[in-house]
N, C-alpha and C positions, 0 to 999 in steps of 0.2 A: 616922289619918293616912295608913293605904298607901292605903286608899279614896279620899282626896280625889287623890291622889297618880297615883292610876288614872285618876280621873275625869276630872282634868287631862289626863293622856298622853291619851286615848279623844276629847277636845275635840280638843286641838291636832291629832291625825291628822284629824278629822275637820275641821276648817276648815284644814289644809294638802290635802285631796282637793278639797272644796270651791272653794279658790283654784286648783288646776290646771283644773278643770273648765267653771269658767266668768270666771273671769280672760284677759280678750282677750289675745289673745297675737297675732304677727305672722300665723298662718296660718288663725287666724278673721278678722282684720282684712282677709287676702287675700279670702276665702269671702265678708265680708260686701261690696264691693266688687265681685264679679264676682258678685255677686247683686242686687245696684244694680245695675250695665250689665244684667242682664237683663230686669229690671222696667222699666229707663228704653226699654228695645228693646218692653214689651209696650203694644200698644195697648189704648184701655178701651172696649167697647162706649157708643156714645153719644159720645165724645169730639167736644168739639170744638176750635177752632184754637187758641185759648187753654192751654188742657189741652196739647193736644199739643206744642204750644211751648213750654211749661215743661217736659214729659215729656223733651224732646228737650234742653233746655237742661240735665237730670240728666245724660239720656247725655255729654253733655258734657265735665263732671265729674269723669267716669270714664276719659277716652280719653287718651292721650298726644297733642299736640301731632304728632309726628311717623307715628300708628299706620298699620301696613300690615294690611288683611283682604284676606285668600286664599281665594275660591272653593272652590278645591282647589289642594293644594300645588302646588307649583309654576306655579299657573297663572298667569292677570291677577290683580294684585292692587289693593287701594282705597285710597288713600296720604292720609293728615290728616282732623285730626277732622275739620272742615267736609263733606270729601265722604262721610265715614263718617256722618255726621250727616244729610246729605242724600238720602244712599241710605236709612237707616233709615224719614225720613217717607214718601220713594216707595213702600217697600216697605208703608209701613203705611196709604198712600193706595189703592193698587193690588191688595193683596188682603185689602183688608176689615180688621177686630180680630182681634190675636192673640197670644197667650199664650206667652210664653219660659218655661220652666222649667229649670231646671238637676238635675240626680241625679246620684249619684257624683261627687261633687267628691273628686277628689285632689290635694293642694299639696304641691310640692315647692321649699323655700327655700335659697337658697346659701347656704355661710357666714356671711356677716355680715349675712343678711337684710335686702338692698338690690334682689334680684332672687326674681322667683319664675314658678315653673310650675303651669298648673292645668288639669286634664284634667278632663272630665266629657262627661256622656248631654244632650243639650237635647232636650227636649220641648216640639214646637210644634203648640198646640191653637189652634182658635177659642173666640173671650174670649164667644164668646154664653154665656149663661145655658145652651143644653145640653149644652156643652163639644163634643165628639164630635171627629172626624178634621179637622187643618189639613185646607186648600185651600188654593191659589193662591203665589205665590212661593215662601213659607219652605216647604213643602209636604217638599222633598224633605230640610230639614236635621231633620227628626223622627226622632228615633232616631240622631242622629249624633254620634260622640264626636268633642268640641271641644277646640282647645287653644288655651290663653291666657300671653301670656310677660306680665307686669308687673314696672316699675321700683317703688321707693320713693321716693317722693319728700318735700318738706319736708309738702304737704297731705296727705298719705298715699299710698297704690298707684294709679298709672295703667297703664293694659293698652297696647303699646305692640306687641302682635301677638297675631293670629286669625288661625285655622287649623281647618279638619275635620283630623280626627287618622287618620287611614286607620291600623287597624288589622290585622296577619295573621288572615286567614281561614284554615281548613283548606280 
């Protein structure tokens, strides 16, 4: 009987790790979401308009209604999805296919996870088949840590500001 008893305790721990681990929670739901915006941002070698208008209609999706992207802080910034949307396909008309990747994703949720923060590395490669060093616009956001504010909203999280994250150097 303590056997089964054991056996039992040894389950339940192990499908209560199991449920924290990969039960969606609010701050994967963020991750998975600003991993959308970044795929709907990557261009596919070969694409054509079709493709890309759909690719673009994902970033879409993704954006607030209202979103501001900042160059660099405080600089000019890009106000509403449509022109955030439009700048995208320029950018992915004018220097060729290219690859967003995101690393180090960090999420930080307020309170009553209605609001959140997500800091991360992007890596921007050419989508060719030999990968190798960006060129051309995005060229210089390679290696740059990004930050992302998102609301919650009833569809799930929209990004409703972008920003490089200018970090202290020594």
């Amino acid at each position: 009987m303590q056997a089964k008893a054991a056996a039992g305790g040894v389950l339940a721990v192990v499908v209560g790790v199991a449920a924290v681990l990969f039960w969606p929670n609010e701050a994967s739901r963020v991750r998975a979401r600003v991993t959308a915006a970044a795929e709907a941002v990557s261009a596919r070698p070969g694409e054509g308009d079709i493709e890309r208008l759909a690719r673009l209609a994902g970033l879409a999706k993704v954006l607030d209604r209202d979103i501001v992207v900042e160059g660099e802080p405080g600089g000019p910034a890009i106000r509403g999805r449509e022109a955030v949307a439009a700048l995208a396909s320029q950018l992915s008309a004018a220097g060729g296919p290219h690859r967003i990747a995101l690393s180090d994703l960090q999420v930080t949720l307020d309170e009553p996870a209605s609001h959140a923060v997500v800091t991360a590395v992007a890596h921007v490669s050419s989508a060719a088949p030999s990968g190798g060093a960006a060129g051309g616009p995005l060229a210089g956001f390679d290696g740059e840590v990004v930050r992302l504010e998102l609301r919650r909203t009833d569809d799930g999280w929209v990004i409703t500001r972008a920003a490089p994250d200018r970090v202290l150097t020594r």
